[in-house]
C-alpha positions as CSV (number, residue, x, y, z in Angstrom):
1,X,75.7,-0.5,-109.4
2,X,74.9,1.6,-112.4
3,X,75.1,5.0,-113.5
4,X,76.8,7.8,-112.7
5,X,75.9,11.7,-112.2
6,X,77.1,13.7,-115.7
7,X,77.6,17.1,-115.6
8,X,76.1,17.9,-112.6
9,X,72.8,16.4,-113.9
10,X,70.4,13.9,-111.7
11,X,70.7,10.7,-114.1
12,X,67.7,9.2,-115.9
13,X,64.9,7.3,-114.1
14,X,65.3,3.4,-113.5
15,X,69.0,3.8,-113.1
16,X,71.6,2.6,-110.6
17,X,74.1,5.1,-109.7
18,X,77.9,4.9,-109.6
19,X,78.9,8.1,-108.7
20,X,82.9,7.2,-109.5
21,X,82.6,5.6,-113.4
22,X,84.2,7.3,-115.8
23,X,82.9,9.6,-117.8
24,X,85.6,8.8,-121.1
25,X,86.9,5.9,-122.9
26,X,89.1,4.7,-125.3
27,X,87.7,3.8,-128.7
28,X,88.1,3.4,-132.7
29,X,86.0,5.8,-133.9
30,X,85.1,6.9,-137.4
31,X,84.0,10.9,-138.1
32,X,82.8,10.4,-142.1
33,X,82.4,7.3,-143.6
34,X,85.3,6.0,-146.4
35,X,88.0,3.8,-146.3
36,X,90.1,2.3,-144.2
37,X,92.0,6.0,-143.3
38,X,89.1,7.1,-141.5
39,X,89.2,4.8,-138.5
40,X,90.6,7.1,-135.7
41,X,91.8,6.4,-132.2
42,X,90.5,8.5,-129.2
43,X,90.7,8.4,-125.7
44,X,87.8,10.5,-125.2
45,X,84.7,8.5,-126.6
46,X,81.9,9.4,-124.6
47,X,81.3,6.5,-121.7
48,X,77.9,4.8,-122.5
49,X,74.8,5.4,-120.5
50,X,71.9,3.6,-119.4
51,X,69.0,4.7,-121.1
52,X,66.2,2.0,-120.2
53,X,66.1,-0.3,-117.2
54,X,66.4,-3.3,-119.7
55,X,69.8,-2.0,-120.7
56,X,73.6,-3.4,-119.5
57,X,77.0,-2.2,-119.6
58,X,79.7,-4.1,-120.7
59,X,83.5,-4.0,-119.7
60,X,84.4,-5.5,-123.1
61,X,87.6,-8.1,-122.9
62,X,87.1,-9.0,-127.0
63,X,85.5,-8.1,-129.8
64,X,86.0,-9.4,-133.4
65,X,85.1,-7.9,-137.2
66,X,82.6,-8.8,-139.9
67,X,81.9,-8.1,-143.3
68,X,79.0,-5.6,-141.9
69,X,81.6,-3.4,-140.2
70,X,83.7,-3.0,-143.5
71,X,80.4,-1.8,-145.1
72,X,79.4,0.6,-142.4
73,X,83.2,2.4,-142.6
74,X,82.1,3.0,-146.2
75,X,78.6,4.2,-145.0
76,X,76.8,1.0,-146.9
77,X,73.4,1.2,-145.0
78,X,73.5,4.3,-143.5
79,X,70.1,5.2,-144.3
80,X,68.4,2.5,-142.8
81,X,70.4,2.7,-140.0
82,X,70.3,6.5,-139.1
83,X,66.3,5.9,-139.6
84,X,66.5,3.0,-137.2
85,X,68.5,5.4,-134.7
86,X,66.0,8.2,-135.0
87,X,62.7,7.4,-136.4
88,X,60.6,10.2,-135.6
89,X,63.7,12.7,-136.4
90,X,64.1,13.9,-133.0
91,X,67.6,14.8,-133.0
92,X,67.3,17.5,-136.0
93,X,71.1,18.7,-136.9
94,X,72.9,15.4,-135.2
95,X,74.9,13.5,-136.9
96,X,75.7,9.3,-135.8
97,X,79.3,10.5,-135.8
98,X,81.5,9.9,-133.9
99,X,80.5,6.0,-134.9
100,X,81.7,3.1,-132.9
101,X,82.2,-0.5,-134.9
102,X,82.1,-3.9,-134.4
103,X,79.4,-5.6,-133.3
104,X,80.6,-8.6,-130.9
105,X,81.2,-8.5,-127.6
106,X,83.0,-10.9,-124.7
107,X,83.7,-9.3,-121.8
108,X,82.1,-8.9,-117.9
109,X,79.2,-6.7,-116.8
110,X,79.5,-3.4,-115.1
111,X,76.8,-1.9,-114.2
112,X,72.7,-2.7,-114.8
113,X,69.4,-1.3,-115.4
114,X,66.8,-1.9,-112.5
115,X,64.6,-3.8,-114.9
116,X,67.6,-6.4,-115.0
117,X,67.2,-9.1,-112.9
118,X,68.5,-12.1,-115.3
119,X,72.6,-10.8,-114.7
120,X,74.9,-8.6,-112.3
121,X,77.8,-6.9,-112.0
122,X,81.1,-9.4,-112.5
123,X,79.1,-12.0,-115.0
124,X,81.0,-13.0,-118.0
125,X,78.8,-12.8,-121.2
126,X,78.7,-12.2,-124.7
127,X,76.5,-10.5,-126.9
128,X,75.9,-9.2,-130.8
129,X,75.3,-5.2,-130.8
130,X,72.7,-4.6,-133.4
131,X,74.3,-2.3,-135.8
132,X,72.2,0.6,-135.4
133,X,73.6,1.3,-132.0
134,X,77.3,2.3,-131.0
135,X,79.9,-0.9,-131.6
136,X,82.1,-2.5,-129.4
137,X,85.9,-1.7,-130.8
138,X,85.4,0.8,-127.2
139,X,86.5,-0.2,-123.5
140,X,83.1,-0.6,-122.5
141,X,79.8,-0.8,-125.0
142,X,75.9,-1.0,-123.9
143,X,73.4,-3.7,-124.8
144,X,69.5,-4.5,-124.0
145,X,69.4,-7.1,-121.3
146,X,67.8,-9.3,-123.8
147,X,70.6,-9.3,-126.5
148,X,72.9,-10.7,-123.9
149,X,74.1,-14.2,-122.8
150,X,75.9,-15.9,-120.9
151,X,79.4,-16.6,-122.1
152,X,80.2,-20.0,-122.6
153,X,82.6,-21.5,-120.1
154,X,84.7,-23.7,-122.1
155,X,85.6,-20.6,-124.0
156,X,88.2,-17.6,-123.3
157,X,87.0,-14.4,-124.4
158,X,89.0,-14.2,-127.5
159,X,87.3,-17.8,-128.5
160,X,84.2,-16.3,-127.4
161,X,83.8,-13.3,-129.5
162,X,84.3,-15.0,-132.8
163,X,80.9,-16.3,-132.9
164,X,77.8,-14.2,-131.9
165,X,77.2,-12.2,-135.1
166,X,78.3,-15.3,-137.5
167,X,76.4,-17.6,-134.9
168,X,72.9,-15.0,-134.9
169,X,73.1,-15.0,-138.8
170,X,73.2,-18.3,-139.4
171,X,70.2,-19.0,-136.5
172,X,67.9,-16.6,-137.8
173,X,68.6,-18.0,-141.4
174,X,68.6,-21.6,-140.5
175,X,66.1,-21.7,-137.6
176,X,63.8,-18.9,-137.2
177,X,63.3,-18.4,-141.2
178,X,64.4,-21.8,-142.5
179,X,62.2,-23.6,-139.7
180,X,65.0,-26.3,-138.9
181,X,66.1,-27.1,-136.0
182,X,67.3,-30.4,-133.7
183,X,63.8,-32.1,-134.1
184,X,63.5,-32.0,-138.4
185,X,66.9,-32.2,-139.7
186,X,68.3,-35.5,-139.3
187,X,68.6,-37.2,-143.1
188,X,67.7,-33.7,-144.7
189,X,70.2,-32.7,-147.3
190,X,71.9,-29.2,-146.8
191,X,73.6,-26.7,-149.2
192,X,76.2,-24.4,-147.8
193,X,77.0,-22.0,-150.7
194,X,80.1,-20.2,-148.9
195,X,80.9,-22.3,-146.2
196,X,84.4,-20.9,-145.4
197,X,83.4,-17.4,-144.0
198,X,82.5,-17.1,-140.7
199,X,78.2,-17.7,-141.2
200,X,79.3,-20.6,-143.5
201,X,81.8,-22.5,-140.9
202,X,79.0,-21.9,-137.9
203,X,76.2,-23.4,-140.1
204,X,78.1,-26.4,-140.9
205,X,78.5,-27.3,-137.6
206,X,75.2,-26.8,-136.5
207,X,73.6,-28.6,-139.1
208,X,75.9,-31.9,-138.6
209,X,75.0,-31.0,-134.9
210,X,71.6,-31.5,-136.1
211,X,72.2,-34.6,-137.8
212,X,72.0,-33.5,-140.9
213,X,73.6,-34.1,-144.0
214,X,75.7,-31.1,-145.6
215,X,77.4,-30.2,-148.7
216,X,79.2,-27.2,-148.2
217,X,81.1,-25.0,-151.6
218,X,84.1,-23.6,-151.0
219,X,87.6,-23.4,-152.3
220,X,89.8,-25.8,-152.8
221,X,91.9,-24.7,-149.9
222,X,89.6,-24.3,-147.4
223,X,88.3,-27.9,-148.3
224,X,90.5,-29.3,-145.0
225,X,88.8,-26.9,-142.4
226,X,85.0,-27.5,-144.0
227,X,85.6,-30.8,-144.2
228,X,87.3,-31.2,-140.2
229,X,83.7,-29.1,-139.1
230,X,82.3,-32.0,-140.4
231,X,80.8,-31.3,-143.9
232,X,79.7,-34.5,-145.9
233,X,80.6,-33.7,-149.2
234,X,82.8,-30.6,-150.1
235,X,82.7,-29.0,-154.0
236,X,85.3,-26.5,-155.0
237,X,84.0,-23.6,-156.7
238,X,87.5,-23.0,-158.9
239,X,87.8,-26.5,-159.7
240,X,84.8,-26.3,-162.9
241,X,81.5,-24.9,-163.5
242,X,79.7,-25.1,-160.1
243,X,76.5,-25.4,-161.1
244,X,77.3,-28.3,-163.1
245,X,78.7,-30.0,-160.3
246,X,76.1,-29.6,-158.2
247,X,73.6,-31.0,-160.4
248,X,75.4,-34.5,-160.3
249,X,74.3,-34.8,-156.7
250,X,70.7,-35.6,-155.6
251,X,68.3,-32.9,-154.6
252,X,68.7,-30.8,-151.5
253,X,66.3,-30.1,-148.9
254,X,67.3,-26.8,-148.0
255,X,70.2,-24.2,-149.7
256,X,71.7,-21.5,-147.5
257,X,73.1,-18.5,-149.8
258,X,76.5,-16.6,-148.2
259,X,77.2,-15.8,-151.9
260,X,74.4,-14.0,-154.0
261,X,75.5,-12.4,-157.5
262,X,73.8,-14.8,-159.9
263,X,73.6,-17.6,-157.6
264,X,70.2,-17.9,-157.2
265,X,69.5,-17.8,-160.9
266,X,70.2,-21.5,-161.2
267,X,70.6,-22.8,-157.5
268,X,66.6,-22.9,-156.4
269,X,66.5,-25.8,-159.3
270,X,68.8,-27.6,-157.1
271,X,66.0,-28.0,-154.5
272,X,63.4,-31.2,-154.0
273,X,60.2,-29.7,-155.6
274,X,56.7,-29.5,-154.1
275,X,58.4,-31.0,-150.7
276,X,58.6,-27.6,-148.6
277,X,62.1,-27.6,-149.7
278,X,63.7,-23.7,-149.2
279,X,66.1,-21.6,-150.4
280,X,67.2,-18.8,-147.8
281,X,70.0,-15.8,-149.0
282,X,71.5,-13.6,-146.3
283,X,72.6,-11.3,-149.7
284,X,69.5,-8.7,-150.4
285,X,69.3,-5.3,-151.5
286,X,67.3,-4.4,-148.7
287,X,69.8,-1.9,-147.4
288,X,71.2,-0.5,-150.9
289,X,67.4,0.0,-151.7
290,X,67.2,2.2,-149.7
291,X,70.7,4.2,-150.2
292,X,69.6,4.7,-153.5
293,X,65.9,5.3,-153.3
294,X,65.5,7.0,-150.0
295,X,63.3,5.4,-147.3
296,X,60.1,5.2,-148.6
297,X,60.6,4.1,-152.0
298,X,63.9,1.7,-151.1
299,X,61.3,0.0,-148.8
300,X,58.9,0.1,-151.5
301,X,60.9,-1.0,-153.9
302,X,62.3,-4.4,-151.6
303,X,58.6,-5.7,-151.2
304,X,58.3,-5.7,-155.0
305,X,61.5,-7.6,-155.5
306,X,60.6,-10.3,-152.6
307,X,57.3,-10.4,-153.0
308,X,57.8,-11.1,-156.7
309,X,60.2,-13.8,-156.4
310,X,58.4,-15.5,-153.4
311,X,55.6,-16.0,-155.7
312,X,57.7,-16.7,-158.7
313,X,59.3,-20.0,-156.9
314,X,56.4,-20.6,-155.3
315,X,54.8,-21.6,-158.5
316,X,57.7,-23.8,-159.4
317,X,57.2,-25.8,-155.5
318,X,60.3,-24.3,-154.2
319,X,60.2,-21.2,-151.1
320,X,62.7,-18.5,-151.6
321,X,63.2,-16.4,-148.3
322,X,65.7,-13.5,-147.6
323,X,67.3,-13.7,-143.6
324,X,68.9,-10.9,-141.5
325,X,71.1,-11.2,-138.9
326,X,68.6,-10.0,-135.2
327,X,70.0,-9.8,-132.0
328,X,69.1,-12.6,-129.4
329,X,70.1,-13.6,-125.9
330,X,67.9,-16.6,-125.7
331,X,69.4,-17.7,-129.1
332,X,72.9,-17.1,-127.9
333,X,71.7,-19.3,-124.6
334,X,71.0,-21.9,-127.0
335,X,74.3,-22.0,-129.0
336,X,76.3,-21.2,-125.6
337,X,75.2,-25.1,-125.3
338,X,76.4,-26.5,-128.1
339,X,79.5,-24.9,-127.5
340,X,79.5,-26.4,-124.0
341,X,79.0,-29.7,-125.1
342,X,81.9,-29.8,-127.7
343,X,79.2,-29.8,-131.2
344,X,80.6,-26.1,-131.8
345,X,83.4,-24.3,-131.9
346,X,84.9,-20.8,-132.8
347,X,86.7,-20.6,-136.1
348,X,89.2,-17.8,-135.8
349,X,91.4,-16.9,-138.8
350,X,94.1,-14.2,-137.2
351,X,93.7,-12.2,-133.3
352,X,94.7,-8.9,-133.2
353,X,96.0,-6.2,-130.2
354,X,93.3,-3.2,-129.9
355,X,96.2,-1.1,-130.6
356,X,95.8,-3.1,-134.8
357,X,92.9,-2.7,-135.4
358,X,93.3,-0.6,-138.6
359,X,95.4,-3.5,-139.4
360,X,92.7,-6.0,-138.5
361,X,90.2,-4.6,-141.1
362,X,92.9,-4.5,-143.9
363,X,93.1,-8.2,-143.2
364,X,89.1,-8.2,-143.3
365,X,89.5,-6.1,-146.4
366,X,91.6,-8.7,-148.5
367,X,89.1,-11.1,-148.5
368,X,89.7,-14.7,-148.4
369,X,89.4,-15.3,-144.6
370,X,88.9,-18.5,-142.8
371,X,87.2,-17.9,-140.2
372,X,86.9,-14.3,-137.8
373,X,89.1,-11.5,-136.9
374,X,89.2,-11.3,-133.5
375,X,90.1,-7.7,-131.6
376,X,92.0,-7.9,-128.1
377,X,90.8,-5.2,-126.5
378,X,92.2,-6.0,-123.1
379,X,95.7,-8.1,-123.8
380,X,96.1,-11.9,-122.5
381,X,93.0,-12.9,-122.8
């Protein structure tokens, strides 16, 4: 139950072997970073291996697209990344091509590590590939035994895979850096700038799931979707000067930012002062920082700009954070039940064959989504 022999060669300590697996496997692959011309179909991606006894393979039945994946075909990040991939600069002359994207998964396990004791062979999970390792637009993808989760049952596969990226976004912005959770939100008031998108529609529902009471911005025809995930009161961004609008409504507790741009030059005086009242933006130049400025000074340069305007707010009674999407199998156990009791559910704008996907990220690429793209990668799902 896990690895195979490759090449002749004994295969790495801690690792089951399965002398018959494959050794190739069809993928989308890109070779250079650009638009949407470089996505390339091959037969003949390398089959994943096992590297750690922590570490799973996964026969992947969906995956689905995000923003991030549009940015990483145009090589947004890539410096970060590739340091994140190699840090002590090991593999001298390597390139990360070819480069696998998408980062959800819903499919079955194959094979495990021996350090793997929480799944086997035949469960269905799901799972959120951080973005520094190889995607899941392949056959089969690998993930750390602690990135996975079981898949919820009341889902297919295809329902499934709309939600761990969005769902991992919006929990590490909401609960592990916005310190909500089930316990402290019931009569807070919530501000959803960009609730149509995929982060905005799961953190609607989790906020009315804990009780709170949400506001969510959006356009005017998306209003009927927000509104059916249960937001309380829903402002249209094209109907008048938003920030206007929102100041006619009372304070909010806590503002989550999809949106950045010049957002947060007025919205943190939408917040309750001097009541622990927070502001959290998934939009940072963390990344682009370090594009531009290398690794050192990019990284540099980011503690400057948050520490700054931590302190900045700070002094006006507001907290200003910046949140990251981070991969979690115990937070994916935690939404799997809220999906299983019926408080959330997958918002999925168009599905897709495997045999589309270029077409699937011109869809991305247009903008104006409600909800995810979702990639068959095995039909009838």
């Amino acid at each position: 139950r896990a690895l195979r022999w490759v090449s002749g060669q004994a295969p790495a300590r801690g690792l089951r072997v399965s002398p018959r697996a494959p050794i190739a496997m069809p993928s989308w692959v890109i070779d250079r970073y650009g638009s949407n011309d470089v996505l390339r179909f091959t037969r003949d991606m390398v089959f994943p291996i096992i590297h750690f006894p922590n570490e799973v393979i996964i026969k992947v039945h969906a995956a689905s697209l995000n923003p991030i994946d549009l940015s990483m075909r145009s090589g947004y990040g890539a410096t970060a990344l590739n340091m994140k991939r190699d840090p002590l600069k090991l593999k001298a002359g390597e390139t990360e091509f070819p480069l696998t994207l998408g980062r959800d998964v819903s499919g079955v396990i194959m094979e495990c590590g021996l350090g793997v004791s929480y799944f086997k062979p035949g469960d269905e999970v799901w799972a959120a590939i951080p973005p520094w390792k190889q995607g899941t637009l392949s056959e089969f993808v690998v993930a750390s035994g602690n990135e996975v989760s079981f898949k919820p049952k009341c889902l297919s596969h295809t329902e499934a895979a709309a939600l761990p990226y969005v769902g991992l976004t919006a929990w590490s912005a909401l609960n592990q850096v916005g310190g909500l959770n089930q316990s402290n939100c019931s009569g807070k008031r919530i501000l959803i700038l960009g609730a149509s998108g995929g982060v905005g529609t799961f953190a609607v529902q989790l906020m009315k799931a804990w009780d709170a009471h949400v506001t969510a911005v959006c356009s005017h025809d998306a209003s009927t979707l927000v509104k059916k995930l249960g937001a309380d009161d829903v402002i249209d961004y094209k109907s008048g000067n938003l920030e206007e609008q929102l100041k006619t409504l009372p304070l909010f507790d806590f503002i989550l930012d999809n949106v950045g741009g010049s957002t947060e030059k007025w919205a943190l005086d939408l917040l309750k002062k001097w009541s622990g009242a927070k502001y959290v933006t998934l939009v940072t130049p963390f990344l682009i920082n370090m594009d531009k400025l290398g690794v050192a000074d990019g990284m540099l340069q980011t503690g400057v700009t948050v520490g700054s305007k931590t302190l900045k707010h700070l002094l006006k009674g507001v907290h200003y954070r910046w949140a990251f999407f981070m991969p979690s199998g115990p937070s994916l156990d935690e939404i799997a039940e809220l999906v299983d009791s019926g408080k959330i559910q997958p918002v999925i704008d168009e599905v897709f064959s495997f045999s589309e996907v270029p077409k699937a990220f011109l869809k991305l690429e247009g903008g104006h989504a409600r909800g995810k793209t979702v990639i068959n990668v095995i039909s009838r799902q």
